[in-house]
PAMIDREN-995899 format. One record per residue (C-alpha): residue number from 1; residue in one letter; x, y, z. Coordinates in Angstrom, 2 decimals, padded with zeros to 5 digits. Example, Ala and Ser with C-alpha at 12.3 -4.5 7.8 and 13.67 -1.06 7.14 Angstrom:
// PAMIDREN-995899
1/a/012.30/-004.50/007.80 $
2/s/013.67/-001.06/007.14 $
END
This chain:
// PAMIDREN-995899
1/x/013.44/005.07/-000.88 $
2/x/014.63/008.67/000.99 $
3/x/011.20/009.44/001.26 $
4/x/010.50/006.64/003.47 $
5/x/014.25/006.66/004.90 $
6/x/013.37/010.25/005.96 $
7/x/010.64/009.15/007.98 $
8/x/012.43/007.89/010.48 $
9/x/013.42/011.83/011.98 $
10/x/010.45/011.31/014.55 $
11/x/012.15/007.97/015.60 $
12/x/015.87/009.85/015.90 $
13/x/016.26/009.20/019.29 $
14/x/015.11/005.74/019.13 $
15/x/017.25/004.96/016.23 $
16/x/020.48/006.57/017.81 $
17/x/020.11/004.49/020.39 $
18/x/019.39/001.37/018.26 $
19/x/022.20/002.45/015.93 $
20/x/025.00/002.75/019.50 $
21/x/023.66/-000.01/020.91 $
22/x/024.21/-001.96/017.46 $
23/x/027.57/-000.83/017.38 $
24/x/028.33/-001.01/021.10 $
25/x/027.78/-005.02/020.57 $
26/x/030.31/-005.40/017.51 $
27/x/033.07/-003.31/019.22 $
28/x/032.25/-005.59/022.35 $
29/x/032.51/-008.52/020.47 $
30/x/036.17/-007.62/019.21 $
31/x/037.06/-006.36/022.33 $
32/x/036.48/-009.98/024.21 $
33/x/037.55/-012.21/021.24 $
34/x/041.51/-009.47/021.23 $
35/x/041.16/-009.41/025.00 $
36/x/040.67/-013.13/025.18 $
37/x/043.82/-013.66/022.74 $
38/x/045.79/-010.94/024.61 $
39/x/045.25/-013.37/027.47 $
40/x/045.90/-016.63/026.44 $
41/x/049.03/-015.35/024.43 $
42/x/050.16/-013.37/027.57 $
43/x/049.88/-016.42/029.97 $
44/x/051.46/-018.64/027.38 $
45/x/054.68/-016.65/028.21 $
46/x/054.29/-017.14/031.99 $
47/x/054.52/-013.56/033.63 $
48/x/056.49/-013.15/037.06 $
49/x/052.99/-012.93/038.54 $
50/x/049.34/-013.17/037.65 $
51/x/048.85/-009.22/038.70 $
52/x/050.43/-008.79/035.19 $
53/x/047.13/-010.79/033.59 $
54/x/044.35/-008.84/035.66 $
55/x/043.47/-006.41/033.44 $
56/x/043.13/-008.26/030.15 $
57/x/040.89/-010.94/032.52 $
58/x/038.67/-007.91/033.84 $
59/x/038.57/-006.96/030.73 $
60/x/037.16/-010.41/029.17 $
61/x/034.82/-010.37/032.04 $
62/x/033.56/-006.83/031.11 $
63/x/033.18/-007.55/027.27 $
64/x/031.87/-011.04/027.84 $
65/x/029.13/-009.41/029.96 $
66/x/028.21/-006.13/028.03 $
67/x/027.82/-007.92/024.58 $
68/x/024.93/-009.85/025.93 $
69/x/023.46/-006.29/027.41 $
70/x/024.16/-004.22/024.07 $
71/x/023.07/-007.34/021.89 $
72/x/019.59/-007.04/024.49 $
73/x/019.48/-003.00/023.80 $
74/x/020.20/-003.66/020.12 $
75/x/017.32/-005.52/019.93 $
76/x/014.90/-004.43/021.95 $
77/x/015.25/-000.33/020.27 $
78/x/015.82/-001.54/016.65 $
79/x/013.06/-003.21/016.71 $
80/x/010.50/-000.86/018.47 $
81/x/011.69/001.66/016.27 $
82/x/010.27/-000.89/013.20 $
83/x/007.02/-001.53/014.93 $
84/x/006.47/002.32/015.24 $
85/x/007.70/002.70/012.24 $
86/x/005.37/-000.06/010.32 $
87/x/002.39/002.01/012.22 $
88/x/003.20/005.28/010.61 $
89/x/004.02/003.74/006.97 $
90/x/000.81/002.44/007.21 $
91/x/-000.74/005.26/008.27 $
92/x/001.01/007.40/005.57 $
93/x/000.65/004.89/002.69 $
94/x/-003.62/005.04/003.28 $
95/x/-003.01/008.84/003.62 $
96/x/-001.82/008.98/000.22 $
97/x/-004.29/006.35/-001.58 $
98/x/-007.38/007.61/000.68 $
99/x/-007.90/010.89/-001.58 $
100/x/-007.46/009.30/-004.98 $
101/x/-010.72/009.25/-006.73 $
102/x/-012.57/006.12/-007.31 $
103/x/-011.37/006.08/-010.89 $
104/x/-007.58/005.98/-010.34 $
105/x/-008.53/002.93/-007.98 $
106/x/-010.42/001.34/-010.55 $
107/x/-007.50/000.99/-012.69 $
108/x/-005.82/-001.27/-010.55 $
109/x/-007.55/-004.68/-009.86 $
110/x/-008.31/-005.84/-006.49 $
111/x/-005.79/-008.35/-006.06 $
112/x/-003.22/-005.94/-007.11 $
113/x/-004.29/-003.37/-004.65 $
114/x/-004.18/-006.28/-002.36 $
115/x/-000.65/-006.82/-002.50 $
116/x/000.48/-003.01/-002.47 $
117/x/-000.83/-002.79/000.56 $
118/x/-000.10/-006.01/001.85 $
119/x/003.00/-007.63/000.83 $
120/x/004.79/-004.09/-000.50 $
121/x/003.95/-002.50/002.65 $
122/x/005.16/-005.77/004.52 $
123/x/008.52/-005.37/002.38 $
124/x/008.68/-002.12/003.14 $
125/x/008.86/-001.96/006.68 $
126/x/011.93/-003.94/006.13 $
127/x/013.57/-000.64/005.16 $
128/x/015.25/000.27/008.45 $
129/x/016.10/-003.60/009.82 $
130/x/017.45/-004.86/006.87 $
131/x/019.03/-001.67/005.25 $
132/x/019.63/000.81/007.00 $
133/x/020.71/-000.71/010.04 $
134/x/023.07/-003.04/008.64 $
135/x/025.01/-000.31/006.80 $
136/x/025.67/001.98/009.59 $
137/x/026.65/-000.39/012.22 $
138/x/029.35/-002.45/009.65 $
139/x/030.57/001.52/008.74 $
140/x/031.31/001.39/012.77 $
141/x/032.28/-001.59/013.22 $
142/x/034.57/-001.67/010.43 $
143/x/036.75/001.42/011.72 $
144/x/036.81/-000.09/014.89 $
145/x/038.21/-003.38/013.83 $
146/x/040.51/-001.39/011.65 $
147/x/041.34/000.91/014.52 $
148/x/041.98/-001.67/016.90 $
149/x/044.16/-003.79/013.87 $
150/x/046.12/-000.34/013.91 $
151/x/047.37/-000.42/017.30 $
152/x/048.95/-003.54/015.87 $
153/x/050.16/-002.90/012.97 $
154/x/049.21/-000.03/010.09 $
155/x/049.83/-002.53/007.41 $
156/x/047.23/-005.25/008.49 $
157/x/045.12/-002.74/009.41 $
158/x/044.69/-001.86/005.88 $
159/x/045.24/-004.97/004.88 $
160/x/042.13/-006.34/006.84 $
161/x/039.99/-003.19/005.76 $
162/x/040.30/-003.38/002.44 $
163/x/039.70/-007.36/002.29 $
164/x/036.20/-006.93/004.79 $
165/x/035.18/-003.90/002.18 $
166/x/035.73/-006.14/-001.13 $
167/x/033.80/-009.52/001.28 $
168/x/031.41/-007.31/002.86 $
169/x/030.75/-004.50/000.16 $
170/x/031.60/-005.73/-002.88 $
171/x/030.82/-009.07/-003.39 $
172/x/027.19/-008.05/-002.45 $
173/x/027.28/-005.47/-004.91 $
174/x/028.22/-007.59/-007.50 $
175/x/025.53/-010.25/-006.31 $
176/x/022.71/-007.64/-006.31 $
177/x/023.50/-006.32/-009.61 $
178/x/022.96/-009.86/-010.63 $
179/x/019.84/-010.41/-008.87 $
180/x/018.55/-007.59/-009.51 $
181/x/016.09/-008.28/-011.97 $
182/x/015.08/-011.42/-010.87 $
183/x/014.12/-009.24/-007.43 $
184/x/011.89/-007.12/-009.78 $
185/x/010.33/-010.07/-011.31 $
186/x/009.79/-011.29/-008.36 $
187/x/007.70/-008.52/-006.87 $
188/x/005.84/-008.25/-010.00 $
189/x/005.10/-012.36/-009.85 $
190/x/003.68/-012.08/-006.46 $
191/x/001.26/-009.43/-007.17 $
192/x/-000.04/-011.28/-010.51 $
193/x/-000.51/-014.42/-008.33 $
194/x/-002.34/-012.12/-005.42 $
195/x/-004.56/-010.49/-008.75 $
196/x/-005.01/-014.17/-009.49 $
197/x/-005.84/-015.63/-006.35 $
198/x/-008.50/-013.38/-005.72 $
199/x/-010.14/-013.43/-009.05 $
200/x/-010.36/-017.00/-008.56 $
201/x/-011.66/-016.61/-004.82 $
202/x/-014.49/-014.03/-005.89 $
203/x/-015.25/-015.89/-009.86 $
204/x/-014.74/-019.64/-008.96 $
205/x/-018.26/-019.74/-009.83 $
206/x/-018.30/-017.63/-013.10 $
207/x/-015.08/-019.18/-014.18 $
208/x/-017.04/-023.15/-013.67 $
209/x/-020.20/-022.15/-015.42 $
210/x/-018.73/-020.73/-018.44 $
211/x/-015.98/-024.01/-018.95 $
212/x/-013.09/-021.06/-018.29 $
213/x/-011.75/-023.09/-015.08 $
214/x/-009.09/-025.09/-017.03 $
215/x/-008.14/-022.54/-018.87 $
216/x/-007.27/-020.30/-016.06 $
217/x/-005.54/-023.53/-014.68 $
218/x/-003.28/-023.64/-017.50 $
219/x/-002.29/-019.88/-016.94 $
220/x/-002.15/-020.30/-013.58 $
221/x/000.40/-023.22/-013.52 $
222/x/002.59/-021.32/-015.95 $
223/x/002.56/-018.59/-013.62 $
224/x/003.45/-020.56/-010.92 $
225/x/006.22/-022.67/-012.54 $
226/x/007.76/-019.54/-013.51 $
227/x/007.97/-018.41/-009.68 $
228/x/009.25/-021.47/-008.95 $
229/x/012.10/-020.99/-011.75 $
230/x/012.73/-017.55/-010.11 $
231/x/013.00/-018.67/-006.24 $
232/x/015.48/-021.44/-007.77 $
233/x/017.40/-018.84/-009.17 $
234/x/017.08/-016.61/-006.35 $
235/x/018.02/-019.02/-003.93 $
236/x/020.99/-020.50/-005.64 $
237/x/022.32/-016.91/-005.77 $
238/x/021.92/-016.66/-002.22 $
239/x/023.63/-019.72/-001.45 $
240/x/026.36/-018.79/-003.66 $
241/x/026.60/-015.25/-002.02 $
242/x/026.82/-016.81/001.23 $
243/x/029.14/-019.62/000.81 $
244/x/031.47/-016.90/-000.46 $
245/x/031.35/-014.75/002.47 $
246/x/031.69/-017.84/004.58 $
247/x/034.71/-017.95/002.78 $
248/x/036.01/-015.11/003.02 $
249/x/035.42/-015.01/006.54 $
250/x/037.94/-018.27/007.00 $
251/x/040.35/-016.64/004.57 $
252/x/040.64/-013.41/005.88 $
253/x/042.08/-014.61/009.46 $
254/x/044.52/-016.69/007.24 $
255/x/045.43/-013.66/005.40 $
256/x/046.50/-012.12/008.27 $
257/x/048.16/-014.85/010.00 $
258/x/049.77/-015.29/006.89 $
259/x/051.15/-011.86/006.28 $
260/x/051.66/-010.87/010.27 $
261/x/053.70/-014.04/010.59 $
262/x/056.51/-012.36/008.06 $
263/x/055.94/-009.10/010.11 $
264/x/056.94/-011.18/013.10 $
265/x/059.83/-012.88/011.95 $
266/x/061.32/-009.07/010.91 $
267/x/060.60/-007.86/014.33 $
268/x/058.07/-005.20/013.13 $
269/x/055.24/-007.04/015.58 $
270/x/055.50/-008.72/018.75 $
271/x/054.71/-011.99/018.45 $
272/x/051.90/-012.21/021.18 $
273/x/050.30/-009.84/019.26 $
274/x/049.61/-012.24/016.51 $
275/x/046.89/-014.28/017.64 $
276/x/045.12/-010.96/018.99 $
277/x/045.14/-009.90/015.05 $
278/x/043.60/-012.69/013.55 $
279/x/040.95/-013.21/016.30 $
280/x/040.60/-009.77/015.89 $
281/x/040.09/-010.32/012.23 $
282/x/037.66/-013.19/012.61 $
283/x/035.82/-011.08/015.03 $
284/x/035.45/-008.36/012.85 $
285/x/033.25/-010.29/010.04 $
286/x/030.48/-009.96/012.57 $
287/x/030.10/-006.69/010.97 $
288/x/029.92/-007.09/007.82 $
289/x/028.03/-010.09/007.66 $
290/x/024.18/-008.66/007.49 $
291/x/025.58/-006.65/004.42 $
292/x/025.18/-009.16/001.86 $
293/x/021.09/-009.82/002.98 $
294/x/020.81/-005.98/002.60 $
295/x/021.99/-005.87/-000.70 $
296/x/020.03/-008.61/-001.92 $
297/x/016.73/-006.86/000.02 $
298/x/017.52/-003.71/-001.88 $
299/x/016.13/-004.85/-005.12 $
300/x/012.64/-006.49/-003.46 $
301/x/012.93/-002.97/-001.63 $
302/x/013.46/-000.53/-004.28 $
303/x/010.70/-002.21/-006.89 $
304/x/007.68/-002.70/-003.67 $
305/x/008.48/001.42/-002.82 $
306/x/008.00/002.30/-007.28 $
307/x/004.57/-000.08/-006.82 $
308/x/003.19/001.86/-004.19 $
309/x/004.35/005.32/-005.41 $
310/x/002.57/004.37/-008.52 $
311/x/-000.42/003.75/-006.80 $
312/x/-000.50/007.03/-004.99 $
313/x/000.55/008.82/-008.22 $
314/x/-002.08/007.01/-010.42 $
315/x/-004.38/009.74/-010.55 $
316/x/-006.07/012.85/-009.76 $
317/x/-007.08/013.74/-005.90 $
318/x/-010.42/013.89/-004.80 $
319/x/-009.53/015.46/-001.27 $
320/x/-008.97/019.37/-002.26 $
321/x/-005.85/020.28/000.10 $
322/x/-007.17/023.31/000.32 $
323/x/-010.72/023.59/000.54 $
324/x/-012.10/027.39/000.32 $
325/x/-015.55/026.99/001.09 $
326/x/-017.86/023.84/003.22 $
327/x/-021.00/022.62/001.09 $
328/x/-023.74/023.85/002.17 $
329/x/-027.14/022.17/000.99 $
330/x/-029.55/025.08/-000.83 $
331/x/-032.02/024.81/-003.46 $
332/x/-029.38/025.75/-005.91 $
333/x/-028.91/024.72/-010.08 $
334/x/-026.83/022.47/-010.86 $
335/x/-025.06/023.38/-013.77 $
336/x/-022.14/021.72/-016.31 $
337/x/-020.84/024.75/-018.30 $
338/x/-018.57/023.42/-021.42 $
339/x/-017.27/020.77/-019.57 $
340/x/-013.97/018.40/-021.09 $
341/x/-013.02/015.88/-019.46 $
342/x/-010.85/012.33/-020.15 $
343/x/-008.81/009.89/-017.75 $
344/x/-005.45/010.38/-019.76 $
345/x/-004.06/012.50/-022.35 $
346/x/-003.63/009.76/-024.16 $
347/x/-007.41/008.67/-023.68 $
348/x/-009.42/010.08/-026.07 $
349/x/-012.29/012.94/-024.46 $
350/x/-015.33/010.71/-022.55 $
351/x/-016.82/014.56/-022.27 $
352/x/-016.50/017.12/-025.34 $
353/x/-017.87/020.66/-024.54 $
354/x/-020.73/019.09/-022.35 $
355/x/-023.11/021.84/-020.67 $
356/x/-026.19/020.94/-018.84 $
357/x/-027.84/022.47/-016.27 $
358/x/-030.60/021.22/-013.28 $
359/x/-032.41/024.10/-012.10 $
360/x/-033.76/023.11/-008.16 $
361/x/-036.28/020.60/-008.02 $
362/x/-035.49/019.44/-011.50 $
363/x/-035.70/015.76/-012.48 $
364/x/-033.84/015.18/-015.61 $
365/x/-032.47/012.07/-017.31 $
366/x/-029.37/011.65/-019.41 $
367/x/-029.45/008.80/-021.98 $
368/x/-027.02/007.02/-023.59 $
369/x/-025.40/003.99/-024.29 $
370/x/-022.66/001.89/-021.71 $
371/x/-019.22/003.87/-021.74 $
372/x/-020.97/007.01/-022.98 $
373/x/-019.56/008.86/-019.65 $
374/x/-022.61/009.37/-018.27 $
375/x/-021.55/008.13/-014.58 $
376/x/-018.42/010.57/-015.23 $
377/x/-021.18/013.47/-015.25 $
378/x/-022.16/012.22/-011.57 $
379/x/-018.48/011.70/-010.34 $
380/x/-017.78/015.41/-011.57 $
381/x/-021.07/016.32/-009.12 $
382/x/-018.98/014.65/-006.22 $
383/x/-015.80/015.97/-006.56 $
384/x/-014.50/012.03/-007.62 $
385/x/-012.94/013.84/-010.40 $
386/x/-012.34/017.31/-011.62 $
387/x/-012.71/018.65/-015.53 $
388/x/-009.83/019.19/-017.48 $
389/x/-011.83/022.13/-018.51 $
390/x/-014.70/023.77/-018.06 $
391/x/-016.92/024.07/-014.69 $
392/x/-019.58/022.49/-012.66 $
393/x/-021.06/025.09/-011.22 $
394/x/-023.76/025.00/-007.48 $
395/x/-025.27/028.23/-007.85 $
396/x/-022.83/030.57/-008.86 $
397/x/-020.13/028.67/-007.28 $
398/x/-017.53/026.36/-008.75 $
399/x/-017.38/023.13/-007.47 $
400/x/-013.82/022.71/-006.99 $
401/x/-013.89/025.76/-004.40 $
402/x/-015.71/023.37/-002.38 $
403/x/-014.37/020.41/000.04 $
404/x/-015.28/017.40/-001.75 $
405/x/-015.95/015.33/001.55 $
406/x/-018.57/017.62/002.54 $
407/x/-020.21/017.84/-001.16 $
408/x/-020.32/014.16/-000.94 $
409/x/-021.97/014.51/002.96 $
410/x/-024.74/016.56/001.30 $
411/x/-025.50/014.60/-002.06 $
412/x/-027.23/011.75/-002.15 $
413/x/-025.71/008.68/-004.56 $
414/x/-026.37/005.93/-005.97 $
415/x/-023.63/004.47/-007.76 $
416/x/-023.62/001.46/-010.55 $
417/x/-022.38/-000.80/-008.43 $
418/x/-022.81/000.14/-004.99 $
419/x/-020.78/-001.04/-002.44 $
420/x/-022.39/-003.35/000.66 $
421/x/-020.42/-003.55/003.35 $
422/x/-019.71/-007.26/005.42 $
423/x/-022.34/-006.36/008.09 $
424/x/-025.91/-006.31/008.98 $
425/x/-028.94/-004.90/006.60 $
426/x/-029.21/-002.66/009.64 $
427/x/-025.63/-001.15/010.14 $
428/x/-025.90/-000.60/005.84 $
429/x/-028.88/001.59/006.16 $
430/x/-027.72/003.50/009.28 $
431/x/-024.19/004.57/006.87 $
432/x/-026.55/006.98/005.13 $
433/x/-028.66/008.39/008.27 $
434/x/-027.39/007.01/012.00 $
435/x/-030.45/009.13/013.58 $
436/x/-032.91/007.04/011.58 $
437/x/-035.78/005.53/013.09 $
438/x/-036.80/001.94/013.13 $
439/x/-039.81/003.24/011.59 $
440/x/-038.25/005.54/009.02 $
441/x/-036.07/002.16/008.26 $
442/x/-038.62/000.09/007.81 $
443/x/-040.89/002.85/005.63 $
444/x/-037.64/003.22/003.47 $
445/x/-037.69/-000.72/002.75 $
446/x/-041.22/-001.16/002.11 $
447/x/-040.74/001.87/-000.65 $
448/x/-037.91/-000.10/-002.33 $
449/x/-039.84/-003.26/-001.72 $
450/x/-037.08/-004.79/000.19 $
451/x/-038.99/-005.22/003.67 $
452/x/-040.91/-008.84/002.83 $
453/x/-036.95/-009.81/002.16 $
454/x/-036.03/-008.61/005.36 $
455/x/-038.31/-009.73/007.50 $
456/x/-038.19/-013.28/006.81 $
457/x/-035.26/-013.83/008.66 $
458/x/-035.58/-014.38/012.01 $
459/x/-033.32/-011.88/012.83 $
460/x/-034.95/-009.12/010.40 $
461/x/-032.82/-005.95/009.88 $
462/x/-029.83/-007.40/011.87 $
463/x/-029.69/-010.27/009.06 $
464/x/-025.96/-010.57/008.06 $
465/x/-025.77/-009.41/004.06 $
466/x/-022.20/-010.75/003.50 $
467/x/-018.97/-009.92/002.24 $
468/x/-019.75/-007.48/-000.94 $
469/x/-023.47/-008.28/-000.08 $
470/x/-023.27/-011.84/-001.31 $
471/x/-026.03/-012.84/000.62 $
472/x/-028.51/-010.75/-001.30 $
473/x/-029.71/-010.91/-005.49 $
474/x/-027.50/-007.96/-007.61 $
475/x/-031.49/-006.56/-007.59 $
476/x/-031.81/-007.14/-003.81 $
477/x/-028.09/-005.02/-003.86 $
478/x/-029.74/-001.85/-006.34 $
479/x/-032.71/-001.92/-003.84 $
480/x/-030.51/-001.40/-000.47 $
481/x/-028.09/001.49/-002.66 $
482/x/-031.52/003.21/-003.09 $
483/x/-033.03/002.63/000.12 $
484/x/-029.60/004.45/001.58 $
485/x/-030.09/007.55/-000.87 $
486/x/-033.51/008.04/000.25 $
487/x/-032.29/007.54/004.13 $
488/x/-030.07/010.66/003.49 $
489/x/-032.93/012.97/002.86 $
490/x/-030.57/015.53/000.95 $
491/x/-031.52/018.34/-001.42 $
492/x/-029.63/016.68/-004.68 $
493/x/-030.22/013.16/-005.47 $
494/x/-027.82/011.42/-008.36 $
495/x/-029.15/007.86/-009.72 $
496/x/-026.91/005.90/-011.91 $
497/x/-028.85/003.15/-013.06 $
498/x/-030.92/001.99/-010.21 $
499/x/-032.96/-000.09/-011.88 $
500/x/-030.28/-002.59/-013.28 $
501/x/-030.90/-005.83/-012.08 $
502/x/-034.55/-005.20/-011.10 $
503/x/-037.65/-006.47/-013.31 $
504/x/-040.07/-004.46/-015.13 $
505/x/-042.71/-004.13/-013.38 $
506/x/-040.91/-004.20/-010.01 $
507/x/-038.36/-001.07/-011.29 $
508/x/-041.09/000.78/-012.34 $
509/x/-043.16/000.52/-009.14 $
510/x/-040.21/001.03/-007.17 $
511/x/-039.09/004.12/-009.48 $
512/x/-042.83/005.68/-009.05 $
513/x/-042.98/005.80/-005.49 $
514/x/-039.33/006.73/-005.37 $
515/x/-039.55/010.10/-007.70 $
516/x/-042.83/010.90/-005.94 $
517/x/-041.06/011.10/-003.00 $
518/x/-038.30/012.89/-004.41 $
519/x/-040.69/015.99/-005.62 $
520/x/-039.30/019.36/-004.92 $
521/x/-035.68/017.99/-004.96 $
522/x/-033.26/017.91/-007.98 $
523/x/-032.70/014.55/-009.66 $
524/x/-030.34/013.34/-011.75 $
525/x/-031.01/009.86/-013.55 $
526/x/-028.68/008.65/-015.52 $
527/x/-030.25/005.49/-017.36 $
528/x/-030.17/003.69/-020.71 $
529/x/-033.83/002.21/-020.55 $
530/x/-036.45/004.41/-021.65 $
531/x/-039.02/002.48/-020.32 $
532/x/-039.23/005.35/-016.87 $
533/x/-038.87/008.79/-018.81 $
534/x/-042.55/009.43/-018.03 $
535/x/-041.19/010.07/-014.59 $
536/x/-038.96/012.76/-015.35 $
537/x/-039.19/016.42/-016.60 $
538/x/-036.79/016.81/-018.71 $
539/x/-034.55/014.16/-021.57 $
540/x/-031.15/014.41/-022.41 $
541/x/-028.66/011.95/-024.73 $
542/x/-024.97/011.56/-024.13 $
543/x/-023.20/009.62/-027.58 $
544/x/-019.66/010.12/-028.52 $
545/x/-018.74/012.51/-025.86 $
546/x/-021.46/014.98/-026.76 $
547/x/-024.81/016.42/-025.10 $
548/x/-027.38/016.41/-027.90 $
549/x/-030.19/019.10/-027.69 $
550/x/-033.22/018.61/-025.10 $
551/x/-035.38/015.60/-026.72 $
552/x/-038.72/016.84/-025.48 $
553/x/-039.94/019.40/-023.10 $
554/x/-042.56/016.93/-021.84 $
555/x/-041.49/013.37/-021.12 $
556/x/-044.76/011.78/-021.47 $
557/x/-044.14/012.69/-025.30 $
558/x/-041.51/010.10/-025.38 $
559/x/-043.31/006.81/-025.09 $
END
């Protein structure tokens, strides 16, 4: 939590002020409830003249007034220092997940990422409101109750301090050390029901078709009845928490009357000064009473901040912080030179001494079967990850003294499953190439055979697609990845199975006029069909971690 504590130094000024004004309204509070008792006690002994009361009246006046001002500046700072605040976690929470490679994403589902940057960012924000607020202002108030108390009397002074610490500090202490994991479980609940929600949301379908609907029902409702068990549990502790501070905020006033009455009756306090000390006492509770919902927040707090460190943790960068050198786009090779690489040391080796190289205008294919790691080969190309050892090598240059945002500016892509974005056919294309033409859009679709589609919407290219492109076929979604690629008109073009989802005869029509275009540039296809290897120059197999040997020199040998 300091990290995100510490973020508040830009804010200081804001937060000293909500911080004095915070305290400003609990001293102003005691101030008018000992003035008011001062008073009342004062008059009850009918001074010679009412000159004698003026200055504990003014002084009601004064504090009656100012606590509503101070409450007002209280207010209105603490929370604009949240709000600004909220905008820089935010800010600095996508600053820390935007670099993380695609593959320390993808081992978080999307319902869980959901909810760390939801709800845990949402929880988080609560940081400085609930927590650190609270803290500092009953630390203030308290030694000004106790300070005023002393003026009194030194022994309900300490007296009253020591009962508001064990009401105010250590019953919640005790309380959150109780709740404590039923705040963890909580936080972990909520994200399982977010992972949940959304599988449901995006698979209803899937999950009806294949007769798996009841059965995720069933999980479902145990899921839920056990959140239900927890906010029962949760909630009883909070009503038990509170009823005791409601207690001790009746007892503690009785305490004191209690205990300054026998001071009275030995003459060591006046007795007008009574009442003052145990309004002053139930004044003082003011301060201390936000404690208990910051202890219980702690937990939720402390468990949402290890989620979303864990996130940005989760694995390697693909943002260099220090990039030596800008990508520039030459008829280079391409070249892997005894390349290692897995996800985890734990994780046995996806690559195992791999070397492969793509001399300039090259069009080679890499075989192999699903989870070979031959889409890692490509993510190594964009700087998504980086080998544990070995090199991948533009020219005579190592990849990794390159920025990776502008290696992945000047490759063209197409992933496995390529992302459409929730806007127009139009607005998808113009994400590879903005200068693009109409024409040069509508040449582009009639090469991947996606232009009859198009058109037959009244609204052609400016046709909607959908969230995730769920208004198009997954072939219709492979056809649109590879119309962008060819829109980018770069000197290195990856393909990772772009003709999943398409038939035959369609994929290899579509493939033919794609690698004719592609002449003169270097290709890498990474495929597990050999139905298209007539179209490249060059074969090579990926099994167990290992690059076999060249299969042919001349593809057309294959079939």
């Amino acid at each position: 939590m300091k990290h995100w504590v510490s973020r508040l130094y830009p804010y200081r000024y804001g937060v000293a002020l909500a911080l004095m004004f915070g305290v400003f309204t609990i001293a102003a509070n005691l101030g008018l409830m000992s003035t008011s008792a001062y008073l009342i006690a004062k008059a009850a002994q009918h001074p010679a003249t009412i000159l004698l009361l003026w200055v504990p009246i003014v002084g009601v006046r004064f504090f009656g007034t100012s606590r509503g001002v101070f409450r007002y500046g209280d207010r209105y700072f603490s929370h604009d220092v949240t709000f600004r605040l909220l905008k820089d976690l935010r800010q600095s929470i996508y600053r820390m997940i935007e670099p993380l490679s695609p593959a320390a994403l993808k081992r978080h589902l999307t319902g869980d990422l959901w909810t760390r940057f939801g709800a845990d960012v949402e929880t988080l924000q609560n940081a400085y409101l609930g927590l650190v607020t609270p803290v500092i202002v009953a630390a203030g108030g308290l030694l000004i109750a106790a300070g005023l108390e002393w003026l009194i009397s030194f022994r309900l002074a300490m007296l009253l301090l020591a009962m508001l610490v064990l009401v105010g500090v250590g019953l919640p202490w005790a309380m959150d050390r109780i709740t404590q994991r039923y705040a963890k479980e909580t936080v972990a609940i909520r994200a399982t029901r977010s992972i949940r929600w959304i599988d449901a949301m995006f698979g209803l379908a899937d999950l009806i078709t294949l007769g798996a609907f009841p059965q995720y029902q069933a999980a479902q409702e145990v899921l839920e009845s056990r959140w239900r068990i927890i906010s029962r549990q949760l909630n009883r502790l909070k009503g038990i928490t509170a009823g005791l501070n409601e207690l001790g905020n009746h007892a503690i006033p009785w305490v004191i009357l209690v205990v300054g009455s026998g001071l009275v009756i030995s003459g060591k306090v006046q007795g007008f000064l009574l009442p003052v000390a145990v309004l002053l006492a139930l004044a003082s509770f003011e301060a201390i009473r936000p404690l208990a919902a910051a202890f219980q927040m702690r937990g939720t707090l402390t468990a949402a901040d290890r989620r979303i460190m864990e996130l940005a943790h989760s694995g390697p960068s693909a943002i260099a912080p220090k990039p030596l050198m800008i990508f520039q786009p030459q008829p280079k090779s391409l070249e892997w030179s005894h390349v290692w690489y897995r996800y985890d040391p734990s994780e046995p080796w996806i690559l195992e001494d791999v070397s492969m190289t793509l001399e300039p205008g090259a069009h080679v294919a890499v075989m192999g079967e699903s989870g070979a790691g031959k889409s890692t080969l490509i993510s190594l190309v964009l700087r998504f990850l980086d080998p544990v050892s070995g090199s991948v090598h533009y020219g005579q240059e190592d990849l990794l003294a390159f920025d990776g945002d502008s290696v992945r500016t000047n490759i063209s892509a197409v992933p496995q499953d390529p992302h459409i974005f929730d806007t127009t056919l139009r607005q998808n294309l113009l994400l590879a190439n903005p200068q693009a033409s109409e024409a040069r859009l509508r040449n582009i679709l009639e090469m991947v055979e996606l232009k009859d589609w198009a058109t037959s919407f009244p609204e052609g290219l400016d046709v909607f697609v959908g969230e995730h492109g769920q208004g198009m076929s997954g072939g219709q979604r492979k056809k649109l990845a590879l119309a962008r690629a060819l829109l980018k008109e770069t000197g290195v073009v990856l393909l990772d199975e772009p003709t999943e989802g398409l038939d035959a005869l369609s994929a290899r029509r579509i493939m033919t006029r794609i690698m004719t275009s592609l002449k003169g540039k270097t290709v890498l296809w990474i495929t597990h069909d050999p139905a298209h290897l007539t179209l490249v120059d060059r074969v090579f197999t990926l099994h167990d971690g290992q690059l076999t040997d060249q299969l042919v020199t001349a593809a057309e040998d294959i079939i």
